[in-house]
C-alpha positions as CSV (number, residue, x, y, z in Angstrom):
1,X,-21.7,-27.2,6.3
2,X,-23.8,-24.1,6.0
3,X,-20.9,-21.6,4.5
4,X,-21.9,-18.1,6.9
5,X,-19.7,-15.8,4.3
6,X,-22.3,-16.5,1.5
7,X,-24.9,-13.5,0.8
8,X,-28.4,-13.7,-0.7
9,X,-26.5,-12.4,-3.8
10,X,-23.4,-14.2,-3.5
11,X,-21.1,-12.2,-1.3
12,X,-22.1,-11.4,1.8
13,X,-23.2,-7.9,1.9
14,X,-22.6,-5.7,5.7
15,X,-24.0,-2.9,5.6
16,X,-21.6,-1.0,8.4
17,X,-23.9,1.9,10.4
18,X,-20.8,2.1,12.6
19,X,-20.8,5.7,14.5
20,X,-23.2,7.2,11.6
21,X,-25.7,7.7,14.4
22,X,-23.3,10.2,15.9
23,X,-25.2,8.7,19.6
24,X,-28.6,10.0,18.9
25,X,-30.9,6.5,19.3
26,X,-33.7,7.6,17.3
27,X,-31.1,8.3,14.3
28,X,-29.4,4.8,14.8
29,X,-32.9,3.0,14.9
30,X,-34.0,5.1,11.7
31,X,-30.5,4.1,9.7
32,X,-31.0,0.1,11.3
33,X,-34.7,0.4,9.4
34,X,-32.9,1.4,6.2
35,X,-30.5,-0.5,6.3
36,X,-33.0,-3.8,6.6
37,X,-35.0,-2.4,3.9
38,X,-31.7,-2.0,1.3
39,X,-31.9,-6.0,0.9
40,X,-27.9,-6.5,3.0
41,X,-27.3,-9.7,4.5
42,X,-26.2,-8.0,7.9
43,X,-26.4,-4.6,9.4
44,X,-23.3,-3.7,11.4
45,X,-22.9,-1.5,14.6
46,X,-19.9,-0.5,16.7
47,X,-19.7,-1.5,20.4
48,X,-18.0,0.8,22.7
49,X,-17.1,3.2,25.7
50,X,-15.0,6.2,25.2
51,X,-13.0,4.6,28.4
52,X,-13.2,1.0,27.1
53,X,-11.4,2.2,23.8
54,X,-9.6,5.4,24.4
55,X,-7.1,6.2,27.2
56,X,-8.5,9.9,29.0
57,X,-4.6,10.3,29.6
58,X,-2.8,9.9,26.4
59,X,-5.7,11.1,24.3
60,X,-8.4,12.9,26.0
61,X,-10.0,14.3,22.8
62,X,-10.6,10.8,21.3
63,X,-11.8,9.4,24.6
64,X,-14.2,12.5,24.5
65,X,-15.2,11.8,21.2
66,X,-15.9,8.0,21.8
67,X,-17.8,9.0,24.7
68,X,-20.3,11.4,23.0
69,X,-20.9,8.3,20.2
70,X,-21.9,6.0,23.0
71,X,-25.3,4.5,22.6
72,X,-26.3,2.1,26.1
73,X,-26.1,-1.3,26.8
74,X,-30.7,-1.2,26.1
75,X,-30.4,0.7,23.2
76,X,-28.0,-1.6,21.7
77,X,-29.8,-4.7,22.7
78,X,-33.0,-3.1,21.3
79,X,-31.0,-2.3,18.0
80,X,-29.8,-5.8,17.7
81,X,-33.4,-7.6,18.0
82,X,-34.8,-5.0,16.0
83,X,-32.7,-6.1,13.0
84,X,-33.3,-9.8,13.8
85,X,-37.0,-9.7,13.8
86,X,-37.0,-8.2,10.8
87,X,-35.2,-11.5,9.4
88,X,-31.8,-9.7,9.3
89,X,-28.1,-10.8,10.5
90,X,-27.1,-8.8,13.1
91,X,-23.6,-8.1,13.6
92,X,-21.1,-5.4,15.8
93,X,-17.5,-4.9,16.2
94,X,-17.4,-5.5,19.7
95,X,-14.8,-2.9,20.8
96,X,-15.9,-3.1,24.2
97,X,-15.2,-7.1,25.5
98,X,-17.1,-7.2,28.8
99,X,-20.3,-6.5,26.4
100,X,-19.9,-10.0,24.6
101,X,-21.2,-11.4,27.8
102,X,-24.8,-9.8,27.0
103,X,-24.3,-9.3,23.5
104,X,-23.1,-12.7,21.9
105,X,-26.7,-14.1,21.9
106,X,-27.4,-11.7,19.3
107,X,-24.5,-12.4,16.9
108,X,-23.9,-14.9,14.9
109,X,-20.7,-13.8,13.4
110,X,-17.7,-11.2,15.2
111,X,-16.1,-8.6,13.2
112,X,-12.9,-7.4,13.9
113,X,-12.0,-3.9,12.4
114,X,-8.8,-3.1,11.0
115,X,-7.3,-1.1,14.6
116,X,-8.2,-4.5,16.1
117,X,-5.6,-6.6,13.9
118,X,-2.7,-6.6,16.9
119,X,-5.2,-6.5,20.0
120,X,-4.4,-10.2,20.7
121,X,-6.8,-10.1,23.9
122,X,-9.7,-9.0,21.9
123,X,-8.8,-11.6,19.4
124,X,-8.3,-14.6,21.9
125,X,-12.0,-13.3,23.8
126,X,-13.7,-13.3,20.2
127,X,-12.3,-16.7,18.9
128,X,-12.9,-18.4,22.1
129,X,-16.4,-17.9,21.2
130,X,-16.3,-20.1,18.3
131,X,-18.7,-18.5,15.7
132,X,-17.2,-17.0,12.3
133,X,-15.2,-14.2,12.3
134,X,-14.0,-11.7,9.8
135,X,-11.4,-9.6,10.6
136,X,-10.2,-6.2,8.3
137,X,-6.8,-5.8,7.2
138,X,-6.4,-2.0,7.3
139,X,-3.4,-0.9,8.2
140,X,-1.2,-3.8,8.2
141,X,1.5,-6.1,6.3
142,X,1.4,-9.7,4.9
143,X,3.1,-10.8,7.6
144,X,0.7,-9.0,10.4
145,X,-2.0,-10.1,8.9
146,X,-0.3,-14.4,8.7
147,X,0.6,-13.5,12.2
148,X,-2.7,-12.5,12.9
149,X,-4.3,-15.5,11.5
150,X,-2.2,-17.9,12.7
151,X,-2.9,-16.4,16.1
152,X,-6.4,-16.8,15.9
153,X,-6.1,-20.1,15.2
154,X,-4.1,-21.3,17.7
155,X,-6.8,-20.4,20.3
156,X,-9.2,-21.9,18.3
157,X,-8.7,-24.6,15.4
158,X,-12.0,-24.1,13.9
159,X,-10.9,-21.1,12.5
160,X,-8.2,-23.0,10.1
161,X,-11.8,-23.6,7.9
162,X,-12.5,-20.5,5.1
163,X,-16.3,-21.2,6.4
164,X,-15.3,-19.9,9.7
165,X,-12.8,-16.8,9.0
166,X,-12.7,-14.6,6.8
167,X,-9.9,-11.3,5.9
168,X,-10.8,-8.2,3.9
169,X,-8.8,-5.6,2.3
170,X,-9.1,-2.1,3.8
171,X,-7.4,0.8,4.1
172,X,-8.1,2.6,7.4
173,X,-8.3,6.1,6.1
174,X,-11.7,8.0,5.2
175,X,-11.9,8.7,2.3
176,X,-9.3,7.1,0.8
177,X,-8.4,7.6,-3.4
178,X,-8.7,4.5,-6.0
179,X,-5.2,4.0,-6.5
180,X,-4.8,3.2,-2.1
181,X,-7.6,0.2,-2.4
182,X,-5.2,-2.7,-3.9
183,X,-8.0,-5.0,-5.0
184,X,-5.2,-7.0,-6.1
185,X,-4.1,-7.8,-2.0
186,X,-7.6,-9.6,-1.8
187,X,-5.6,-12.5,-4.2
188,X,-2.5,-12.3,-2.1
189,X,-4.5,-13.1,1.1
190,X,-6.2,-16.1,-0.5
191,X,-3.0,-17.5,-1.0
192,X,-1.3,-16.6,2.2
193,X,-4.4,-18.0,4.0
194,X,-6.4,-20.0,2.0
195,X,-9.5,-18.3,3.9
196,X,-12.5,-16.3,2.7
197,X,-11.4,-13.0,1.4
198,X,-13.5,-10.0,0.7
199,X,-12.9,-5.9,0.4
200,X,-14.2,-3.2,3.4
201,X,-14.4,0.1,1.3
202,X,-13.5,3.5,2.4
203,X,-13.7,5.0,-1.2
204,X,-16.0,7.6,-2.4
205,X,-18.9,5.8,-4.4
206,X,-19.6,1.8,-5.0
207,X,-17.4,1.6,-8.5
208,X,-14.6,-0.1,-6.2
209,X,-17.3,-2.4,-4.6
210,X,-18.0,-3.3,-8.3
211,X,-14.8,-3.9,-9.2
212,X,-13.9,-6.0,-6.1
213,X,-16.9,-8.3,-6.6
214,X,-15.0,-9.3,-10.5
215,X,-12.2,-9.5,-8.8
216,X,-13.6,-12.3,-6.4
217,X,-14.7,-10.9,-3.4
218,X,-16.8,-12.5,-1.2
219,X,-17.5,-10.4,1.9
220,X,-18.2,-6.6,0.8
221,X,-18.1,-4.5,3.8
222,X,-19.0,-0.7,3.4
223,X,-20.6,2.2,5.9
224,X,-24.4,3.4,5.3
225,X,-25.8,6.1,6.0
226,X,-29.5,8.1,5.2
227,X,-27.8,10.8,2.9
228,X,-24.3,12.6,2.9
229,X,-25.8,15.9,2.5
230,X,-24.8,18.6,5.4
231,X,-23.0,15.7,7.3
232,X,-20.4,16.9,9.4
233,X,-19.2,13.3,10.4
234,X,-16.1,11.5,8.0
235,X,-18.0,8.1,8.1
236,X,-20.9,9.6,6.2
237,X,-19.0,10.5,3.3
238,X,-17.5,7.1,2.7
239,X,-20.7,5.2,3.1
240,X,-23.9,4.5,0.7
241,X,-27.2,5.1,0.6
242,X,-30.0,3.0,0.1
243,X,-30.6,3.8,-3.7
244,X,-26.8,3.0,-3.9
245,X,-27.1,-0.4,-1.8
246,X,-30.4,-1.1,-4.6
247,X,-27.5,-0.7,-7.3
248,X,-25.1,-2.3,-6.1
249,X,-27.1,-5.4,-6.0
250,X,-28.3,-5.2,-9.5
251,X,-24.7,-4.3,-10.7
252,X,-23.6,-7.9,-8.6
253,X,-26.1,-9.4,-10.4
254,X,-25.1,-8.6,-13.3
255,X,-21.3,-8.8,-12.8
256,X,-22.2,-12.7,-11.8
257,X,-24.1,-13.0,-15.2
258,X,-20.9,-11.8,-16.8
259,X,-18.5,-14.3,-14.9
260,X,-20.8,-17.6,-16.2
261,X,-19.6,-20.5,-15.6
262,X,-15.8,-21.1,-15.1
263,X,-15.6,-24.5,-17.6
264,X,-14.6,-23.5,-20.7
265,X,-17.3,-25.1,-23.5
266,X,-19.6,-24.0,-26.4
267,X,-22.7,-22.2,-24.9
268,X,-26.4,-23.4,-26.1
269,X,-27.1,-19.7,-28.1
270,X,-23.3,-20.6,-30.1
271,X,-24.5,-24.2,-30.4
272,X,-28.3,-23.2,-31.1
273,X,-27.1,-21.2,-34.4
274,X,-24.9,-23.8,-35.4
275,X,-21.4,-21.4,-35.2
276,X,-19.2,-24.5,-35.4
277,X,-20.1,-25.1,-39.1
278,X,-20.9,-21.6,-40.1
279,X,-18.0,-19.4,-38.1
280,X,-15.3,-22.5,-38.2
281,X,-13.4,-23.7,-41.6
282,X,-13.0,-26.7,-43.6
283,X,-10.3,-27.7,-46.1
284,X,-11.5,-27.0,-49.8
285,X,-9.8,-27.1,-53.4
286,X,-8.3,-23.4,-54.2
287,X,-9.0,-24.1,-58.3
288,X,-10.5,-27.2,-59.9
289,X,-7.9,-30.5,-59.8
290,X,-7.8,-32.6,-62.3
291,X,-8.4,-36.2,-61.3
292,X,-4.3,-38.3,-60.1
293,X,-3.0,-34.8,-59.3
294,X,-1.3,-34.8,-56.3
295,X,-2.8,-31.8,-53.8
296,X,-0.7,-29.5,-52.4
297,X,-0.6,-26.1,-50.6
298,X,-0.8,-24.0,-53.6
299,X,-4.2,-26.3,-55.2
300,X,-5.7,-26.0,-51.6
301,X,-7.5,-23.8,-49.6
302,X,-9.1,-23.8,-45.8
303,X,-12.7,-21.7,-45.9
304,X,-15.8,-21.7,-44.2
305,X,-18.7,-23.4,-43.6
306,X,-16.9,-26.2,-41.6
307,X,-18.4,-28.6,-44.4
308,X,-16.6,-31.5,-44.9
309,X,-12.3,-32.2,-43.9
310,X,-12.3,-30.2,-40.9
311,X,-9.4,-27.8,-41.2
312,X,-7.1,-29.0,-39.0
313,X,-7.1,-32.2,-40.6
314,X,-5.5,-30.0,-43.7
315,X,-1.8,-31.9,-43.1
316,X,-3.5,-35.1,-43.7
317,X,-4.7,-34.2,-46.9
318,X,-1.3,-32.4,-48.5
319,X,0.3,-34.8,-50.6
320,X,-3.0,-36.9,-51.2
321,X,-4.0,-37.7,-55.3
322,X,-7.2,-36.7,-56.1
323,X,-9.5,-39.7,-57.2
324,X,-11.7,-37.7,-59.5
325,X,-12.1,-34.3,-61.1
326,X,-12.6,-31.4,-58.2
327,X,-14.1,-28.0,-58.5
328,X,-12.8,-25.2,-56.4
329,X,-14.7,-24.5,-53.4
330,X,-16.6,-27.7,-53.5
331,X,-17.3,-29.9,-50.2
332,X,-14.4,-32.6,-49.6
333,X,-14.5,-35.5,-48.2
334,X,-12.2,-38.7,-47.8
335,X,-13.6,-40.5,-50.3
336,X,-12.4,-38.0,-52.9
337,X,-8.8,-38.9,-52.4
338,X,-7.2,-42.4,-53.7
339,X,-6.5,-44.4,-50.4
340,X,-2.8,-45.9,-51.2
């Protein structure tokens, strides 16, 4: 089965335009270009209505702010097949759940952002769908987050697969300082879910992207924008830039050069310059023996080159009587010892 978490790099890279378009279409379809051209596996938008999301009663200014960041059903239509004929995943949060009726076609995986976690009825409309989700963590505890899960599941069972689900770390403040991102969780949730587990990043920079790549990320989540100069907007100063998104890639490339191969063995170049003889020892004669003395630790020595006993066969050799005449430092081997 085709794993849907895996990136062009190795983890899969979502580039999150989220609100950066601040409702002006023109500005969303220039960062959606970008964003294609930064080499991400997915570009990400936000679905929503300021009534849809926000109650007007209980907190007008939110539902006013919501409202101004609203782009229309067309223009997120056009959005969506403008990143997937340019041979880019598509993806949204869908805040807004009547618009997975027109919207799904476009998708072919759901995120669920951290403020999401607890909305069980946008969870049970999303899994019911049946395509992978990935849902952010922000927010929560270990036990929301298994309670969560195992809520997810029980709509739908495809979901008990790591191919199919996935949970990030996140911290659901913008911007947030190193010490609040707790790489380490990303660990915690493998083992309390034994799903796909991957980092959304609300830091300042990409060095925690970096970091959470070593530390076995596989989904890397982060907000994009054009530049975060004269932006008035939080999300822009959280999210990178295209020349960041270009190094990021090349660090991941290199962090994956760094990480090798997990088996532990000798590699060709060691192998290739013959370091077992030349770095390893071998058990030689510490002064010259005269031929029936009997060796012991103070007429024997382990040095390199590896020529010869191999030093850890130096117990077998202690208490051996030496068959001829040997010179310090010179090669051993069996042969030089009387077999009784």
């Amino acid at each position: 089965m085709h794993n849907p978490f895996k990136g062009k790099y190795g983890p899969l890279l979502i580039a999150e335009i989220g609100g950066n378009h601040e409702g002006n279409f023109d500005y969303a379809k220039q960062l959606a270009q970008m964003a294609i051209d930064s080499g991400v596996d997915y570009v990400k938008f936000q679905i929503y209505t300021g009534d849809t999301l926000v109650s007007s009663l209980e907190s007008p200014d939110r539902n006013k702010h919501f409202k101004k960041f609203e782009l229309t059903k067309e223009q997120h239509i056009y959005l969506a097949e403008m990143v997937k004929e340019a041979g880019i995943l598509y993806t949204s949060s869908v805040w807004d759940i009547d618009a997975m009726e027109w919207l799904d076609k476009y998708i072919t995986l759901y995120k669920i952002g951290s403020g999401d976690l607890t909305a069980y009825p946008v969870l049970a409309k999303t899994a019911e769908r049946g395509k992978p989700m990935i849902v952010s963590t922000g927010l929560s505890t270990e036990q929301e987050v298994v309670d969560t899960v195992r809520y997810i599941q029980s709509i739908n069972p495809v979901y008990t697969s790591k191919d199919m689900l996935a949970v990030l770390q996140c911290t659901s403040m913008y911007p947030i300082n190193p010490s609040d991102s707790n790489l380490h969780v990303m660990k915690r949730l493998k083992e309390l879910t034994g799903l796909t587990v991957g980092y959304s990043d609300h830091t300042e920079g990409s060095k925690a992207l970096y970091y959470a790549v070593a530390m076995g990320a596989e989904v890397l989540e982060f907000h994009f924008t054009d530049n975060r100069e004269g932006k008035v907007f939080r999300d822009h100063k959280v999210s990178l830039t295209p020349a960041e998104i270009k190094e990021l890639i090349a660090e991941i490339k290199l962090i994956y050069q760094y990480q090798g191969e997990a088996e532990k063995r000798p590699v060709q170049i060691e192998l290739e310059h013959k370091h077992e003889i030349s770095f390893r020892r071998a058990v030689y004669p510490l002064r010259d023996i005269k031929a029936g003395e009997v060796i012991t630790p103070d007429n024997l020595t382990v040095l390199r080159p590896n020529h010869g006993i191999d030093a850890r066969e130096y117990d077998q050799v202690i208490g051996k009587k030496a068959k001829h005449d040997l010179k310090m430092h010179q090669k051993l081997s069996w042969n030089d010892f009387i077999q009784e």
